[in-house]
SEDRENMAR-397319 format. One record per residue (C-alpha): x, y, z; residue in three letters. Coordinates in steps of 0.1 Angstrom, whole numbers, plus 5000, padded with zeros to 4 digits. Example, Ala and Ser with C-alpha at 12.3 -4.5 7.8 and 13.67 -1.06 7.14 Angstrom:
512349555078ALA
513749895071SER
% end
This chain:
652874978949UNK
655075268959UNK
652975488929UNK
649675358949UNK
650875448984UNK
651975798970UNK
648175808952UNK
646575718984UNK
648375999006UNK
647776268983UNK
643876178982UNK
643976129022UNK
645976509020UNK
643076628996UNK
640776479017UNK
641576639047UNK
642376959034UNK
638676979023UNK
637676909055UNK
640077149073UNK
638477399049UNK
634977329055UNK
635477379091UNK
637677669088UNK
634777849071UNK
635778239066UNK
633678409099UNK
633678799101UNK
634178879138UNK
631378979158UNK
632279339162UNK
632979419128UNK
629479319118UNK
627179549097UNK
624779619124UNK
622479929121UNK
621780089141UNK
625480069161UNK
624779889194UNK
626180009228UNK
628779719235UNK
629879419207UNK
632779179226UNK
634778889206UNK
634978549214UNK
636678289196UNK
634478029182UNK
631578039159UNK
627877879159UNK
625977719131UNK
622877799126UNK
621277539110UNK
618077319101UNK
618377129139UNK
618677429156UNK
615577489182UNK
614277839196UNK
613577859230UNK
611078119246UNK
611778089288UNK
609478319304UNK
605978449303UNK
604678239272UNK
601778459268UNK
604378769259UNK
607178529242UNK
604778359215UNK
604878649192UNK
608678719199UNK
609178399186UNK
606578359155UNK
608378679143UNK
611678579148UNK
611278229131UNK
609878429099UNK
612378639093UNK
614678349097UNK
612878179073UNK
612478459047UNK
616378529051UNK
617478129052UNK
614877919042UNK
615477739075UNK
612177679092UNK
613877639129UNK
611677429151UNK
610677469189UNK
611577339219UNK
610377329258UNK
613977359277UNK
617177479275UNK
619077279255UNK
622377319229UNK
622277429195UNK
619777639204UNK
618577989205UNK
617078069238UNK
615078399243UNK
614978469278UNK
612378729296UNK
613978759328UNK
612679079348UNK
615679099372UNK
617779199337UNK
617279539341UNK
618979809320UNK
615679959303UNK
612679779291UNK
613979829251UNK
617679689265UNK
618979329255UNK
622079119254UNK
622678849233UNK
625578579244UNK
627078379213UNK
628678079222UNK
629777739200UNK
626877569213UNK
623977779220UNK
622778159218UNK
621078319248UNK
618878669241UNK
618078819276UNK
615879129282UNK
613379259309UNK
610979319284UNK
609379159251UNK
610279519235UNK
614179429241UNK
613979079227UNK
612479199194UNK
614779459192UNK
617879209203UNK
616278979170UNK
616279279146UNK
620179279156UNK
620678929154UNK
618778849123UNK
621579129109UNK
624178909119UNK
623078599097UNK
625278599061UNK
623078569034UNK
621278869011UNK
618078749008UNK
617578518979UNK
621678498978UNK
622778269005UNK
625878229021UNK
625177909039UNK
627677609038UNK
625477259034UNK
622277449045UNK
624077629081UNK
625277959082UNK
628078089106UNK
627378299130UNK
630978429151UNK
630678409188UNK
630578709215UNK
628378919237UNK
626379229225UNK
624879429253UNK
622879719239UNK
620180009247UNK
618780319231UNK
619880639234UNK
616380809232UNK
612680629245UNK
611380769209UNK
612680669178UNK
610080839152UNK
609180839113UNK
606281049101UNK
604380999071UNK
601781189053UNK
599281029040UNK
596981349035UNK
598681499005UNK
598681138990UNK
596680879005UNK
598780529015UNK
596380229015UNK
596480029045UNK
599179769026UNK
601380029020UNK
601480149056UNK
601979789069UNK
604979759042UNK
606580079057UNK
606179949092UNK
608179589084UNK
610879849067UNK
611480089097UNK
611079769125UNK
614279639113UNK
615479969123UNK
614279989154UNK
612180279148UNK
609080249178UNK
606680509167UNK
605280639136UNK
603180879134UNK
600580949109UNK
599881299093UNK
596081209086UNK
594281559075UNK
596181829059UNK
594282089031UNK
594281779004UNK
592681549026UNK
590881409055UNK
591981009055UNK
590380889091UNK
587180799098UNK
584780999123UNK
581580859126UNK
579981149142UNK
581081409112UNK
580981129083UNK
581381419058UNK
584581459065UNK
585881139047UNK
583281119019UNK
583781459010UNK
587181549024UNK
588681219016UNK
587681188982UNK
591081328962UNK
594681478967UNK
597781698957UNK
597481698919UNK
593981528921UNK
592581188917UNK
590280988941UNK
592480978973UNK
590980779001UNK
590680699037UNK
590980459064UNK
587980309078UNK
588480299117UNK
588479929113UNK
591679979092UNK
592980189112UNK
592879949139UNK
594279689117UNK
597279919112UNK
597379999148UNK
597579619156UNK
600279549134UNK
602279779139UNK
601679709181UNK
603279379169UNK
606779489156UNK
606779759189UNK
605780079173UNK
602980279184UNK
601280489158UNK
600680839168UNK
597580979149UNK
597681359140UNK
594881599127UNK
596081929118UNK
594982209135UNK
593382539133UNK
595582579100UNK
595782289071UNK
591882239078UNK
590582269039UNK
589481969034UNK
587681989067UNK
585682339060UNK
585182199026UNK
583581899044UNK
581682129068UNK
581282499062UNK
580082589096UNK
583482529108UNK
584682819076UNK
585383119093UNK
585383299054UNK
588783279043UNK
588782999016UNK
591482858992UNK
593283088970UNK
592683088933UNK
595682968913UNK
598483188914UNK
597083418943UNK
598983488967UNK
598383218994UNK
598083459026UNK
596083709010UNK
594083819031UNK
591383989007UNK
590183668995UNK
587283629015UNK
584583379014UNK
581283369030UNK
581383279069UNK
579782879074UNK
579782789036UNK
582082519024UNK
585182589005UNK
585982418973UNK
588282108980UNK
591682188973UNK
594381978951UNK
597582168953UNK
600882248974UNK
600782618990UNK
600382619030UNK
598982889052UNK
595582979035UNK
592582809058UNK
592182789093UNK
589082639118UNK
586782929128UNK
588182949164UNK
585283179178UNK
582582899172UNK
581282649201UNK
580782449167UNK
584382409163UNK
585082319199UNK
582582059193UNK
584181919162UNK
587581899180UNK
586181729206UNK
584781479185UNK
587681439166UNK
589981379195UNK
587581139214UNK
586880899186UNK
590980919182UNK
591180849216UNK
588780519219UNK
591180359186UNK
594680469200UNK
595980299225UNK
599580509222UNK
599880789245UNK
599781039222UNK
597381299197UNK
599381489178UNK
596881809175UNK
599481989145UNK
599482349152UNK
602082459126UNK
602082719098UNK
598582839110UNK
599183169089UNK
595583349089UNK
594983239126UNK
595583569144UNK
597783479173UNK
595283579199UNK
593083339185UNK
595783079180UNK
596883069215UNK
593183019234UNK
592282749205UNK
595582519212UNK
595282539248UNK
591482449244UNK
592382139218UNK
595682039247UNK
592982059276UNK
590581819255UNK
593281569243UNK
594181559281UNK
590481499290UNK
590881169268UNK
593581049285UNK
596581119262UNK
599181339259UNK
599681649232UNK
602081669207UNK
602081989181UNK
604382119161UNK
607082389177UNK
604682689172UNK
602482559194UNK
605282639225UNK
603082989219UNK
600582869239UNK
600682759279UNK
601482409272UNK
600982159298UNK
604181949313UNK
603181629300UNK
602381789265UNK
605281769239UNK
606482089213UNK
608281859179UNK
610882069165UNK
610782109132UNK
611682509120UNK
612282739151UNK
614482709178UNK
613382969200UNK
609582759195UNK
611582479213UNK
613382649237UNK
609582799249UNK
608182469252UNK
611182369271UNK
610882679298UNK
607682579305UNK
608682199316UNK
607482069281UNK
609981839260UNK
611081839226UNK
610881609199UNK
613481689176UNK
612681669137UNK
614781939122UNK
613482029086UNK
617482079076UNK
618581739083UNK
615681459093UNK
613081589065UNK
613081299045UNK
611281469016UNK
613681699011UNK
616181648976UNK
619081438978UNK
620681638954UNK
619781858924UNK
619781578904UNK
617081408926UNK
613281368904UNK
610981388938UNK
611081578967UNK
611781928977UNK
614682158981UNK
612782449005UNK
615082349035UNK
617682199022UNK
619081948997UNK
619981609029UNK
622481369013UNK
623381049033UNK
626181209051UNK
623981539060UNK
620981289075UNK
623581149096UNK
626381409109UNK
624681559132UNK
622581529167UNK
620181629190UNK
621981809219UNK
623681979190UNK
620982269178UNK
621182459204UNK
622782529234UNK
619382549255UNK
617982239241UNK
619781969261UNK
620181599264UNK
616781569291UNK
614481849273UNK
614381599242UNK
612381319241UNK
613881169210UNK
613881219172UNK
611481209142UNK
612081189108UNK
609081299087UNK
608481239053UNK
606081449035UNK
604181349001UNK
603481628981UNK
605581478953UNK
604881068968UNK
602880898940UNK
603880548948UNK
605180318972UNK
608380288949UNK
608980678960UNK
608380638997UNK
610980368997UNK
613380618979UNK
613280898999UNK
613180699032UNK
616080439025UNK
619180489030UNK
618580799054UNK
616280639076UNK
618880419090UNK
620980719096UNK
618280889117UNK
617480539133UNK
621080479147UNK
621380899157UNK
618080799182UNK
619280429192UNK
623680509193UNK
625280759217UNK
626580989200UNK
630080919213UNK
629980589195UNK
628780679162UNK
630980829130UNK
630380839092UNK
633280619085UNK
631780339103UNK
628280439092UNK
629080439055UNK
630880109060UNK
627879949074UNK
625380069053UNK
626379919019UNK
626179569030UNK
622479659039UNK
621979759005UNK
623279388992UNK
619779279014UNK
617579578998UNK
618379478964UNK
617279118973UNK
614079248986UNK
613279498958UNK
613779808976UNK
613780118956UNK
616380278976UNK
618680568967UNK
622480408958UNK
624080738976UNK
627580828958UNK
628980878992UNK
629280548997UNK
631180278981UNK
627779998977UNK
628779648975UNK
% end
């Protein structure tokens, strides 16, 4: 009997202990999560909520705006849990309640999220806040994809209050798809990538010297001809401006507004070889020519031979024609009608055999006629040349003094500086694709460093936020976007969302190899850094 008893009280202690354990589950504290990109204030609580297969979201507020808050939220939920969470009507426990409340204030892309044992509140003024307080929260949930870390189907979440806004209004990526055409899935993949991020604009290089990839109805040659191949040659493509509006659409519903760019007067080939009226008789270099020469003259209005390789510099619009003022127009207003974003970016850079006293009257033209449309110019820093307009915007990418002109004249900056946020650029010599022309940008170059940091005359309210652009030259899949982009996106990402008082590599590094554990779930051909220790 005594044997039994002593049986009985070590199964009862077993027992217990199991449970003890259960609920004891290991929880990381709240601020020592692996959030990217680094929010403004994370507080500790002591407590924990499970999120499990009974927990309900909540939308309060203006259902029309909170549906797709939600929809999105319970899908990346789903994809990281296999939870499908359910709905409910009112505030109630175990729930997660996103609340659009316009008395929070703080910024329309401002949140705060309130962890407690029985319920999780997600306040913001705006939808744009409570998409960008899921993208955090959705960070916070402890599984890797396919490799979950959830106890009976629930998954601890540790309790406490994040209050968080960006640093800058634009938070940017850039890519070309003119050297090498991206079909319309491959742009969509890109934009679920960068929303995690909280990246709210990307802008599309759309005609360069390989390529014309958008639709204009009223100059059709321009796709059929100057669409049809690419750097190293093959087909290429082009979006329809029904695809484009697809992309525009989607990415509308993760917050990012696409800004469309056609490159102008200079990296026009594949527009003169489209229509030579617009040729003003300098045409692409042979092989091996010098690609500024000068001499090389072709005959004024005929169409130069489409062009498949990498130099810069060689063509240019014929900026004495009405013809070309009509093109441009046409151009910008068909952009115009199927962009709902503020902005036409009209290019302007490395414009070599423009002579400046033509390159100054032809930008101030194209400005004047993206402002007739209703939208606001963006051009690369050497447009800061020209009399730019207040509302007109100068992006940084080479020259300093180019952004400290635009800023004189009441312009601002968007800061994309070739040396640290060119994504295309090498990570190291060792590195298969990309370029090495301005620098090789390891993880720790893309991130240790900031805005108000360039120069002394560029300050915290000239800049409108940051870009970081990824060129394709060497891009021949979606596997390579993914490799240049990831992991230095994320570092750009937090230098535009986090104050620069608040962010360091240490913390950075730290943070960013758990985000790898979720990559390699999801397949992502990302670049495994050796300055970081990956888990």
């Amino acid at each position: 009997m005594k044997i039994f008893r002593s049986i009985s009280s070590v199964l009862v202690a077993l027992i217990a202990f199991s449970f003890a354990s259960c609920s004891e589950e290991k929880v990381v504290p709240l601020s020592t999560h692996s959030i990217i990109p680094l929010p403004a204030s994370v507080l500790d609580s002591e407590g924990r909520f499970a999120l499990n297969s009974n927990t309900k979201i909540v939308a309060i507020g203006d259902q029309s705006q909170m549906v797709l808050i939600a929809e999105n939220f319970k899908s990346s939920v789903y994809h990281l849990t296999g939870l499908n969470l359910g709905s409910a009507d009112q505030d109630q426990e175990d729930a997660i309640v996103f609340e659009l409340n316009p008395s929070f204030g703080q910024g329309e892309e401002a949140y705060k999220i309130d962890i407690k044992k029985d319920k999780i509140r997600i306040t913001a003024s705006k939808p744009a806040g409570l998409f960008y307080a899921a993208q955090t929260f959705t960070q916070l949930i402890p599984t890797d994809g396919e490799e979950l870390k959830g106890t009976n189907n629930r998954f601890i979440i540790p309790t406490g209050t994040i209050e968080d806004k960006p640093e800058y209004a634009y938070r940017g990526m850039m890519l070309d798809v003119a050297r090498h055409f991206f079909p319309v899935e491959d742009v969509k993949h890109l934009i679920d990538l960068i929303a995690l991020y909280k990246i709210n604009f990307l802008h599309l290089h759309l005609s360069d010297d390989q390529g014309w990839r958008i639709e204009i109805k009223s100059w059709p040659l321009l796709t059929t001809i100057g669409g049809s191949t690419q750097v190293g040659g093959g087909e290429g493509g082009f979006y329809t401006q029904e695809d484009y509006k697809e992309i525009v659409k989607y990415a509308q519903d993760k917050f990012i507004t696409i800004v469309p760019e056609i490159d102008m007067p200079g990296h026009t080939n594949s527009a003169l070889a489209s229509y030579g009226q617009l040729n003003p008789g300098i045409i692409v270099p042979e092989k091996g020519a010098l690609p500024y020469d000068r001499t090389n003259i072709g005959v004024d209005g005929m169409a130069t031979p489409l062009y498949t390789g990498t130099e810069v510099g060689f063509s240019t619009l014929d900026t004495k024609k009405p013809i070309t003022y009509q093109f441009v127009e046409d151009v910008i207003r068909e952009l115009a009608e199927i962009t709902p974003g503020p902005f036409i970016h009209i290019g302007g850079d490395e414009s070599h055999v423009t002579a400046m006293e033509d390159y100054i009257p032809f930008i101030e033209r194209a400005q004047d006629l993206v402002t007739k449309y209703g939208k606001r110019t963006m051009g690369w820093d050497e447009v800061a040349h020209a009399k730019l307009l207040p509302s007109s915007v100068a992006q940084f990418w080479a020259v300093e003094e180019n952004a400290v002109m635009a800023i004189e004249q009441g312009a601002q900056v968007l800061i994309s500086p070739s040396k640290k946020a060119y994504l295309d650029m090498k990570y190291d010599t060792t590195t298969q694709i990309g370029y090495t022309w301005a620098a090789l940008i390891e993880l720790d170059d893309a991130y240790n460093w900031d805005p108000t940091e360039l120069n002394e005359n560029i300050k915290r309210e000239n800049i409108i936020g940051v870009e970081a652009p990824l060129w394709a030259e060497t891009l021949r899949s979606r596997a390579d976007m993914e490799f240049l982009t990831f992991p230095r996106l994320p570092a750009i990402a937090e230098i535009a969302w986090t104050s620069k008082d608040l962010r360091s590599w240490d913390s950075f590094s730290t943070r960013i190899k758990k985000h790898g554990r979720r990559w390699d779930a999801m397949g992502l051909n990302y670049y495994k850094s050796p300055k970081v220790i990956w888990d």
